[in-house]
C-alpha angles and dihedrals in degrees: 000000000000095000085057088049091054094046085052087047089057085040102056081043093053087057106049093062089056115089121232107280086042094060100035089066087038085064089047099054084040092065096038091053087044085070095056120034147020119278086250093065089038088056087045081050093063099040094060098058099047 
């Protein structure tokens, strides 16, 4: 469970460099791809576009 924790952790971090609109479709993608798939290949998902 740690190792989750710590992904949130980056996560949370990754969005609070992004300005607003960025963040806000962020968000958007975010609850798409909640839809669809688990948080680790959400957070996969991030690191890949930064």
């Amino acid at each position: 469970m740690s190792n989750n924790n710590m992904n949130m952790a980056e996560l949370m971090s990754l969005l609070a460099k992004m300005d607003k609109k960025d963040l806000e479709q962020g968000l958007n993608k975010v609850s798409q791809m909640l839809k669809t798939k688990d948080a680790n290949s959400i957070i996969d998902e991030f690191k890949k576009n930064t």
